[in-house]
NUDO-207454 format. One line per field, with one value per residue (C-alpha): residue number from 0; x, y, z; residue in one letter. Coordinates in steps of 0.05 Angstrom, whole numbers, padded with zeros to 5 digits. Each point is the difference from the previous one (the first is absolute). Example, Ala and Ser with C-alpha at 12.3 -4.5 7.8 and 13.67 -1.06 7.14 Angstrom:
2
i = 0_1
xx = 00246_00027
yy = -00090_00069
zz = 00156_-00013
aa = A_S
END
This chain:
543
i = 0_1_2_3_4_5_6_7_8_9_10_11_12_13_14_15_16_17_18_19_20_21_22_23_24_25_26_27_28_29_30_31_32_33_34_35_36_37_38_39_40_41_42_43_44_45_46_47_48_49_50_51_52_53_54_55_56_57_58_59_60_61_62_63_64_65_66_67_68_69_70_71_72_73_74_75_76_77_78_79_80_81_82_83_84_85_86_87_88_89_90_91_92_93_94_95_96_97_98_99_100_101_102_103_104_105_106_107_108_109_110_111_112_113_114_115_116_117_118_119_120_121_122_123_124_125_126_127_128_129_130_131_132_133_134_135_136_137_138_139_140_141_142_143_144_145_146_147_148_149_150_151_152_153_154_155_156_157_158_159_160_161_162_163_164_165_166_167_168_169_170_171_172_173_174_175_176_177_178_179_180_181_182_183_184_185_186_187_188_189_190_191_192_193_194_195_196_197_198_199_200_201_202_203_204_205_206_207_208_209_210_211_212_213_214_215_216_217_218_219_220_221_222_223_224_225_226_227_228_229_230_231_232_233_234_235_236_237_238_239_240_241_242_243_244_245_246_247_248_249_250_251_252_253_254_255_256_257_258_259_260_261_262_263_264_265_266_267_268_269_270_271_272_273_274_275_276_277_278_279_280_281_282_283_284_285_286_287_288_289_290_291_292_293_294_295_296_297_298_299_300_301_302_303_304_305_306_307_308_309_310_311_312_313_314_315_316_317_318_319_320_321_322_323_324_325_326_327_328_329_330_331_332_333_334_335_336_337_338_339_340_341_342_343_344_345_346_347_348_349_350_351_352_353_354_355_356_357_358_359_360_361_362_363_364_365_366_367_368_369_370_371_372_373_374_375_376_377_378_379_380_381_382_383_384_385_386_387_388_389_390_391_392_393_394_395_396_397_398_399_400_401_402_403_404_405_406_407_408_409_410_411_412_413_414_415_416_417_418_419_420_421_422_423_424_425_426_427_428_429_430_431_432_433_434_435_436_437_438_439_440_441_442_443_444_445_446_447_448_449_450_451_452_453_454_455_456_457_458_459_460_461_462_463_464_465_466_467_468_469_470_471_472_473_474_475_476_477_478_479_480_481_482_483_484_485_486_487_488_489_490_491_492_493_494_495_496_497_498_499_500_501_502_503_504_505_506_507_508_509_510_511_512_513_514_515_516_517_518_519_520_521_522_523_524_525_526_527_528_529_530_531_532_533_534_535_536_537_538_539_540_541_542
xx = 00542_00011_-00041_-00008_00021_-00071_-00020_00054_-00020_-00074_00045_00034_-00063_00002_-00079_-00058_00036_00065_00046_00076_00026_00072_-00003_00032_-00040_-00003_00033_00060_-00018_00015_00005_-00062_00016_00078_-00014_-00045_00050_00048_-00047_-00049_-00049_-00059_-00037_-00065_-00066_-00064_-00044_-00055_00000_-00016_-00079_00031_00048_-00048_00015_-00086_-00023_00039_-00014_00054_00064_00036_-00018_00028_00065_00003_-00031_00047_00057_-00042_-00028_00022_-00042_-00005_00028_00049_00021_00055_00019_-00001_-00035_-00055_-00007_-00010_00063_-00010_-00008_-00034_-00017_00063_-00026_-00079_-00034_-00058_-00054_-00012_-00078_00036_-00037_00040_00060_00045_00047_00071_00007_00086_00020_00038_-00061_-00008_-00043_00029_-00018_00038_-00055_-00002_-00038_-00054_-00050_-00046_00017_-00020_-00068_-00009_00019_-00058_-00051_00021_-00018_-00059_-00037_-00050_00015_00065_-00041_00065_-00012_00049_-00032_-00027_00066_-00001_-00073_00054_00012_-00059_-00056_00039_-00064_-00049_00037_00010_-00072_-00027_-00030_00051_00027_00051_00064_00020_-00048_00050_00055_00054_00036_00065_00019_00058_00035_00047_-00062_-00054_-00045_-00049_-00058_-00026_-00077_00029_00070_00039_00054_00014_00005_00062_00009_-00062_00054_00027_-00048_-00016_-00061_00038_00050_00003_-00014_00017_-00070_00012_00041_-00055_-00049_00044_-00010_-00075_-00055_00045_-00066_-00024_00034_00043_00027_00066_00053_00027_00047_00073_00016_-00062_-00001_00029_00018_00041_00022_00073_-00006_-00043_-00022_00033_-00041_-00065_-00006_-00070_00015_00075_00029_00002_00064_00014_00069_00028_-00033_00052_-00050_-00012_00028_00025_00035_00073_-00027_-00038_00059_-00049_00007_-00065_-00051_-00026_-00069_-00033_-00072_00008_-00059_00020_00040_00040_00024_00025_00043_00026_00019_00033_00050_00010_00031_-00060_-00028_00035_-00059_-00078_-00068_-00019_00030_-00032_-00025_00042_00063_-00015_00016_00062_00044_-00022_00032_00067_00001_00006_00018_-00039_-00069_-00032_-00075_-00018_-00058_-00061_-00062_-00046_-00050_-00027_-00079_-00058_-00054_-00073_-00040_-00063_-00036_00001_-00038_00007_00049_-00060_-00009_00045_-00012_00029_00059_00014_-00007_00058_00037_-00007_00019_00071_00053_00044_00056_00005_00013_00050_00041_-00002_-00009_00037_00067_00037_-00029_-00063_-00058_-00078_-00034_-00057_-00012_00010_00055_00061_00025_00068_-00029_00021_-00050_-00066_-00022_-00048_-00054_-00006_-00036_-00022_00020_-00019_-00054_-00032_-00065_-00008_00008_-00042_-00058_00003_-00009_-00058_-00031_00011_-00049_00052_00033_00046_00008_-00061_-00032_00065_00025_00079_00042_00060_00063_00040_00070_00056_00057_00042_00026_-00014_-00069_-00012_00015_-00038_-00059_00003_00005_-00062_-00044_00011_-00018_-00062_-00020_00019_-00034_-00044_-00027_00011_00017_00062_00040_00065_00018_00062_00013_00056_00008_-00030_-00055_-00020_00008_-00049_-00045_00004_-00012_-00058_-00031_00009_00020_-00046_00071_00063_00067_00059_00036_-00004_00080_-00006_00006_00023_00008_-00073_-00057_-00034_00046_-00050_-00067_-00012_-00002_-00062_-00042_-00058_00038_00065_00025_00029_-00052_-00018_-00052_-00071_00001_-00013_-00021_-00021_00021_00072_00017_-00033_00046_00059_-00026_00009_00074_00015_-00024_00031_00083_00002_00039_-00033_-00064_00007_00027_-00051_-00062_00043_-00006_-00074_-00003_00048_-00047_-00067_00035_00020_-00063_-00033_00055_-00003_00080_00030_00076_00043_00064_00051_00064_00074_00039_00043_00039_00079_00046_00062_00066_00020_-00058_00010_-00037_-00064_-00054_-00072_-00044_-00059_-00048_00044_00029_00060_00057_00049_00044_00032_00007_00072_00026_00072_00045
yy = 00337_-00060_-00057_-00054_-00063_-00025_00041_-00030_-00068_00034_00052_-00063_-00026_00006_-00015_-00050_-00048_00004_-00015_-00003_00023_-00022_00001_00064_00044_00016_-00045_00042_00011_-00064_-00051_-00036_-00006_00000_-00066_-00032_00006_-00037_-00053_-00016_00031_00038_00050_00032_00035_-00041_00064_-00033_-00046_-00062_-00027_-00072_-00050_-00057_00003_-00020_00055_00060_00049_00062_00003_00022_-00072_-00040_00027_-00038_-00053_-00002_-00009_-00058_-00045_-00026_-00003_-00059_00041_00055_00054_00026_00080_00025_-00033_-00035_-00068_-00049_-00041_-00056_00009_-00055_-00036_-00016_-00012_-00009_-00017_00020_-00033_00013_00034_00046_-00028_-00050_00019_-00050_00025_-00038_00025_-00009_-00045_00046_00051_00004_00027_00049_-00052_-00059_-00029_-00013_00043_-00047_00002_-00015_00063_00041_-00037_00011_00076_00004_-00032_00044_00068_-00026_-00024_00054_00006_00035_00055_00012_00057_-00027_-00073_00028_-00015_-00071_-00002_-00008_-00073_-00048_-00004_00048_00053_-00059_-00020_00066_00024_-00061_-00034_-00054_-00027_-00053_00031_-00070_00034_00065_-00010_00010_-00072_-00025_-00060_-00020_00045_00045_-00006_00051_00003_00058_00012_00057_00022_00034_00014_00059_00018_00035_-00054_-00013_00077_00001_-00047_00042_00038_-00010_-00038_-00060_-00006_-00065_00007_-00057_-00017_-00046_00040_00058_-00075_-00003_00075_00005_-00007_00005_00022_00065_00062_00022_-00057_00017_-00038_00060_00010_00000_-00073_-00015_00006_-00050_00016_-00017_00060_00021_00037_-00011_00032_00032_00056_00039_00052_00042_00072_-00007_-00053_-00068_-00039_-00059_-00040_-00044_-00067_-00067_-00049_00041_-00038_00049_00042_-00002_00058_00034_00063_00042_-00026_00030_00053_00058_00019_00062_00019_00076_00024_00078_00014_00068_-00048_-00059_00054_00031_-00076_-00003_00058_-00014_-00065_-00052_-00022_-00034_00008_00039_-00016_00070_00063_00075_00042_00053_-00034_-00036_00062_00017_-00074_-00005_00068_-00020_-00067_-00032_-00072_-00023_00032_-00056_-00003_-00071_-00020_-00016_-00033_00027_00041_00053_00009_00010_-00062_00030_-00038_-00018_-00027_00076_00060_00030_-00053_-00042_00043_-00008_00082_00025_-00048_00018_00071_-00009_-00032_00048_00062_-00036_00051_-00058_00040_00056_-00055_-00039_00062_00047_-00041_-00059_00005_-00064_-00023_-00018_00009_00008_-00057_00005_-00076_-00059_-00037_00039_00004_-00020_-00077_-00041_-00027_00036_00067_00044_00031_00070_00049_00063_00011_00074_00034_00035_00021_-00067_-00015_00062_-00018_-00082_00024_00049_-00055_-00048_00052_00049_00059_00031_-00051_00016_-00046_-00052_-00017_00013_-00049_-00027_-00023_-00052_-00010_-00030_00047_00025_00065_-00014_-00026_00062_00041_-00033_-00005_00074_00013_-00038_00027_00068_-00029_-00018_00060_00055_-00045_-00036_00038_-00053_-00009_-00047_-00023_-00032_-00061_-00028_-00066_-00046_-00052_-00059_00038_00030_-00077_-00022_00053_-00024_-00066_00006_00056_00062_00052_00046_00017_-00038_00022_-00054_-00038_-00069_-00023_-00053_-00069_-00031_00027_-00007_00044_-00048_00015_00062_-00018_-00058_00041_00038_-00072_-00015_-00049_00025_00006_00063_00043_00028_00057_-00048_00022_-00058_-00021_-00063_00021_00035_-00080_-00034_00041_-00013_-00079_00008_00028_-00063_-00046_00036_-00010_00051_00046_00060_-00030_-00007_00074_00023_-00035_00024_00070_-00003_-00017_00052_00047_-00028_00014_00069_00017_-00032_00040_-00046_00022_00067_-00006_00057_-00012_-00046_00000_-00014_-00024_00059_-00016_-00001_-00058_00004_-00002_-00061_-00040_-00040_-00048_00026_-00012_00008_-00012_00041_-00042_00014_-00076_00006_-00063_00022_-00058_00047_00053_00015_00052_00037_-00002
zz = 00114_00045_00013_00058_-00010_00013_-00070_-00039_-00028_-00017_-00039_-00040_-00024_-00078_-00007_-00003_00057_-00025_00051_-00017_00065_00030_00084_00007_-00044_-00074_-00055_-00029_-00068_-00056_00056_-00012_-00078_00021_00042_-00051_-00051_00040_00028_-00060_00035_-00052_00028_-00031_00001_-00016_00007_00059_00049_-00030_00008_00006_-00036_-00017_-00079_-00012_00044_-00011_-00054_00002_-00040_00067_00028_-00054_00006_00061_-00030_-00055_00043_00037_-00053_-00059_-00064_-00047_-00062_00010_-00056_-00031_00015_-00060_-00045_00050_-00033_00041_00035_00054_00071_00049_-00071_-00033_-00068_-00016_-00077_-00028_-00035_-00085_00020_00059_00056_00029_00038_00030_00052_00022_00078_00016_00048_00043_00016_00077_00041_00059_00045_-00039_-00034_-00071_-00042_-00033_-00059_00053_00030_-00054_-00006_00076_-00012_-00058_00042_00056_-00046_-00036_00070_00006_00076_-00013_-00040_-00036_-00049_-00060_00004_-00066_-00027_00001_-00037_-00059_00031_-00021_00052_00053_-00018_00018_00060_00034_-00014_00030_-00057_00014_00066_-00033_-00020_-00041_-00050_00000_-00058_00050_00008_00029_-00043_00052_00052_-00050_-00059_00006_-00057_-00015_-00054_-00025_-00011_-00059_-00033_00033_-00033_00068_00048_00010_00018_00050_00037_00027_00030_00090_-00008_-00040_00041_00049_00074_00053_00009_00050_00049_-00004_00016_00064_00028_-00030_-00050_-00058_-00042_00045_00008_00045_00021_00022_-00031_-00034_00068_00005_00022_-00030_-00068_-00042_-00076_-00059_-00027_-00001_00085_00058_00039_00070_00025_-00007_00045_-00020_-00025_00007_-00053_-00026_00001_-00048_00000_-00056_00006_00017_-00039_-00063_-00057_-00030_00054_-00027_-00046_00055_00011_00054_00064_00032_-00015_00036_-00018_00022_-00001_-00010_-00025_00001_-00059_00025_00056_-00048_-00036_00060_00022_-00062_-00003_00073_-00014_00021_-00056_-00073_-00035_00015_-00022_-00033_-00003_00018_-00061_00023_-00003_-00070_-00057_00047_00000_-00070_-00025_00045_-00028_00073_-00011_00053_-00041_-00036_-00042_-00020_-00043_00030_-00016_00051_-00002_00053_-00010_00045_00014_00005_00055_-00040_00067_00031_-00022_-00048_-00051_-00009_-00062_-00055_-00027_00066_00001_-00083_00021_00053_-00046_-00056_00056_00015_-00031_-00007_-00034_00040_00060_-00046_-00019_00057_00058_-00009_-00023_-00018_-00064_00010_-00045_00002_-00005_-00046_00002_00055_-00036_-00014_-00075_00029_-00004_-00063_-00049_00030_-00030_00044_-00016_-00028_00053_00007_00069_00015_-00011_00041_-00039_-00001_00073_00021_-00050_00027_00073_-00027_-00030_00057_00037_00043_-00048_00033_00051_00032_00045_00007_00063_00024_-00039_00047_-00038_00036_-00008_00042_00034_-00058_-00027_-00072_00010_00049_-00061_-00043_00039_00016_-00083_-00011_00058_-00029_-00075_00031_00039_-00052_-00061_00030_00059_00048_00083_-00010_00063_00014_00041_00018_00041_00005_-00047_00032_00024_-00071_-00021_00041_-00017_-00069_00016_00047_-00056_00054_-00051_-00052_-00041_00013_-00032_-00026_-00045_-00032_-00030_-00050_00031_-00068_-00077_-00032_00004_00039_00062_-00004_-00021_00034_00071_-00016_-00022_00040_00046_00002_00074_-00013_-00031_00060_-00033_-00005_-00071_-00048_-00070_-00035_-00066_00026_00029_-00066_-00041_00052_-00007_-00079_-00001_00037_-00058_-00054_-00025_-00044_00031_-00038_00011_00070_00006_-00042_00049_00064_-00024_00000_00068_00026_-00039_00033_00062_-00003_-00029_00063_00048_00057_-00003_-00018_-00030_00025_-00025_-00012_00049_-00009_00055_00022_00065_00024_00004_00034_-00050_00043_-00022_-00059_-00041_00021_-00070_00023_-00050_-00027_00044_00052_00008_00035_00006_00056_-00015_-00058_00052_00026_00041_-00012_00062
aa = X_X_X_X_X_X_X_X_X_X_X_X_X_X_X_X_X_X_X_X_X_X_X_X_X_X_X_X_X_X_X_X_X_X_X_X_X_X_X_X_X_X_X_X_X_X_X_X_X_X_X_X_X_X_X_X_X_X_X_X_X_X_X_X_X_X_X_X_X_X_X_X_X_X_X_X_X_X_X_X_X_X_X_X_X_X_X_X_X_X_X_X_X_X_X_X_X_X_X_X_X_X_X_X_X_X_X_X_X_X_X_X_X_X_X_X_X_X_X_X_X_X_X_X_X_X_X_X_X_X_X_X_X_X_X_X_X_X_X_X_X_X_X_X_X_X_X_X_X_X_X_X_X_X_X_X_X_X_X_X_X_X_X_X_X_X_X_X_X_X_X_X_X_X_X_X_X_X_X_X_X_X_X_X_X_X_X_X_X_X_X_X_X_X_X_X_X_X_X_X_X_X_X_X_X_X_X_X_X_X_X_X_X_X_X_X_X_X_X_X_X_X_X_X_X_X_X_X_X_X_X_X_X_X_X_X_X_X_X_X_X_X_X_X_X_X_X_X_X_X_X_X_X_X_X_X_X_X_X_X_X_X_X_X_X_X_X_X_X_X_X_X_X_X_X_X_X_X_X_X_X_X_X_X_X_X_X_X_X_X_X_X_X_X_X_X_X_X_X_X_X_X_X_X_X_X_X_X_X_X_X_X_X_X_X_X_X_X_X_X_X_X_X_X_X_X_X_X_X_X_X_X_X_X_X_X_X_X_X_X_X_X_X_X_X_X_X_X_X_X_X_X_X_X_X_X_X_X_X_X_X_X_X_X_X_X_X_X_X_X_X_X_X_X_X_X_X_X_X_X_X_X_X_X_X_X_X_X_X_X_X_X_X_X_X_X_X_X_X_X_X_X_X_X_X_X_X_X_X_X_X_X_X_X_X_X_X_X_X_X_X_X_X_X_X_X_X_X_X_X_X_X_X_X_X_X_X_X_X_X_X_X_X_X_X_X_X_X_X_X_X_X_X_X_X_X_X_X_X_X_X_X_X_X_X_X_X_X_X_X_X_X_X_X_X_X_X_X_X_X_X_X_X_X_X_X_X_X_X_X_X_X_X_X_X_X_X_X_X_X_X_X_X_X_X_X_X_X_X_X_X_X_X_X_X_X_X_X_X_X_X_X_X_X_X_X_X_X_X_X_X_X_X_X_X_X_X_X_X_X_X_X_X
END
């Protein structure tokens, strides 16, 4: 069959905007990778178009692998064992009671525009998140400094009271509401990461929205590339930075980052030659490379969880019976073993088991008696007299499977009119945000290695809670863990608060993922972590 010319470059695209076209036609096959090898040039899935690359606004894992790439933390981490190494701080010390850390920034930190990175700087960056305006959903995360709660909820208008000083321009010192063992591992996470607050002062408000500083020849950072391009739906280009201080061990030249949100398309870019590594991998293709051993195949820990957040503002999850009898109808095996290949395991809890030092707790997790007799009780047997429940989810194969599982769990046990919704990411995030959802379908991956990385999203104030469920005694026992060392203790009081909250079901845990994807044999020294933390100056590509 032949086709016009005019057909041709429609016939080369490999999916979701991505465009890896040469002038004449289709790329012969390997000469995207082929080139990259040669030229240092990384190219790679991020699964959807990015909602931004402000590191206090954005929420998705696909944005901070940009962001990554962008800004630099305070604290890095070491591969394999993920201590804690320096980064922007060069060395810091820490008080005897654990709530004084004192942070040494090196001299030779520069921003992309040639400006010193400051202690002031990081200040400015803290004040930035915590100002209300922004209506950044992690500023939670810095209610761990002292007085950044009171500041950003308004009970407070002088940040001088918030424990976040700098001493001189390379001394930044922090304090604690309460010892976190943690905190040098929260590092590393977007929100704490330093922005050039005054060059997003130059373009705009620096504390609304949207202003937009996050533009190529905009955006100043200090992370090991800058950025070059953004073109919406097709990719996002970063090049090794010429002021990063520590750019003799930066080996990539540049990175191409695609927003393919379709996963059959990622893999076909793959094999074709176009991508080093994808973001996922389709079910279908998962039990096949793993029985021929393909060395590009990889599964990596994860610590995220997949689960389903109950919107207790819409009818009918104001009652807790109906949202335990959901709950209690999820065949969370039968989606574990038979639909999702790739180890991953039901999740009869919200905090994997995978995490060190926390022990969940024991649940029955089906049962459907149980379930049909709560919705009985809760006045509709049978499902009788409910309204259609809509699950949300954002454009994926996996969660289109999953969704599809549990809508028929609902309708054969339950008797009730379930519907499926798909959007595109950003759109299903706003939907979250704004509360436009009855039944919304993701993931939460661990931010840092403590139970609280978890729990602390469904308090009463948490920016990212998202469901309008919320307890006084789930964020006094959450308060408590935070004023007790004993480890076991601690544990021991978190526990009791995951269990108030699954008895509540606000959240329904699905199951627990792995990271099952491809990576080129050319790439080397790539070491995500289980948060999903990625440092692409170890990342080198084989000519």
């Amino acid at each position: 069959m032949k086709f016009s010319r005019r057909l041709l470059p429609l016939l080369c695209v490999l999916g979701s905007g991505l465009w890896l076209l040469t002038s004449t036609g289709c790329a012969k096959r390997d000469s995207t990778v082929t080139r990259g090898n040669q030229d240092g040039v990384l190219h790679m899935s991020i699964g959807a178009e990015p909602s931004d690359l402000d590191p206090q606004t954005v929420t998705g894992t696909n944005d901070a692998k940009v962001i990554h790439a962008l800004f630099e933390p305070l604290v890095g981490y070491e591969p394999g064992t993920l201590a804690p190494v320096p980064a922007l701080a060069e060395r810091w010390e820490i008080s005897t009671d654990g709530l004084t850390y004192t942070f040494h920034l090196r001299a030779d930190a520069k921003w992309s525009n040639g400006d010193p990175v400051t202690a002031q700087d990081c200040v400015d960056s803290w004040r930035r998140i915590l100002t209300p305006t922004l209506g950044a959903d992690y500023a939670y995360f810095l209610y761990l400094i002292r007085g950044g709660e009171a500041f950003h909820k308004g009970k407070s208008t002088d940040f001088s009271t918030v424990g976040a000083v700098a001493r001189d321009p390379r001394t930044l010192v922090v304090t604690l509401t309460h010892p976190a063992p943690y905190f040098l591992q929260i590092l590393l996470n977007s929100p704490w990461r330093p922005v050039h607050v005054r060059s997003i002062a130059a373009i705009g408000n620096p504390y609304l929205r949207n202003t937009k500083w996050t533009r190529p020849g905009l955006l100043v950072s200090n992370g090991p590339f800058v950025l070059k391009e953004w073109t919406l739906n097709q990719r996002v280009v970063v090049e090794k930075s010429p002021t990063y201080w520590d750019r003799a061990k930066v080996r990539l030249n540049a990175i191409h980052f695609y927003p393919i949100d379709n996963i059959d398309a990622e893999e076909r870019a793959f094999r074709a030659g176009q991508l080093h590594l994808t973001w996922a991998l389709p079910l279908s293709k998962v039990l096949p490379l793993q029985r021929e051993k393909n060395p590009a195949f990889r599964i990596d820990p994860l610590l995220e969880t997949y689960f389903f957040r109950l919107n207790v503002r819409k009818a009918p999850f104001a009652d807790a019976r109906i949202r335990r009898a959901l709950a209690l109808a999820v065949d969370r095996d039968t989606i574990a073993s038979k639909i999702l290949p790739g180890g991953r395991l039901p999740a009869t809890t919200f905090i994997p088991s995978l995490l060190v030092g926390y022990t969940p707790p024991t649940r029955r997790a089906h049962d459907l008696e149980a379930a049909r007799k709560l919705l009985a009780e809760a006045g509709h047997p049978g499902g009788a007299g409910l309204p259609p429940i809509e699950i949300l989810y954002n454009n994926s194969e996996i969660l289109r499977l999953v969704g599809e599982a549990v809508q028929e769990m609902w309708r054969r046990e339950l008797g009730l009119d379930v519907r499926l919704s798909n959007q595109e990411k950003k759109v299903v995030f706003a939907s979250r945000s704004a509360g436009g959802y009855q039944v919304l379908l993701g993931s939460w991956t661990a931010d840092y290695l403590d139970a609280t990385t978890y729990l602390d999203m469904w308090r009463a104030d948490s920016g990212n809670n998202h469901t309008g469920w919320s307890d006084p005694a789930y964020d006094a026992l959450c308060d408590r863990a935070n004023t007790l060392a004993d480890p076991v203790a601690r544990a021991a009081v978190l526990q009791q608060a995951e269990t108030l909250l699954l008895d509540a079901a606000p959240i329904i845990p699905i199951y627990f993922n792995t990271h099952v994807y491809l990576v080129h044999p050319a790439v080397q020294g790539y070491q995500p972590t289980p948060m999903e933390h990625t440092d692409y100056r170890d990342v080198w590509l084989k000519p």
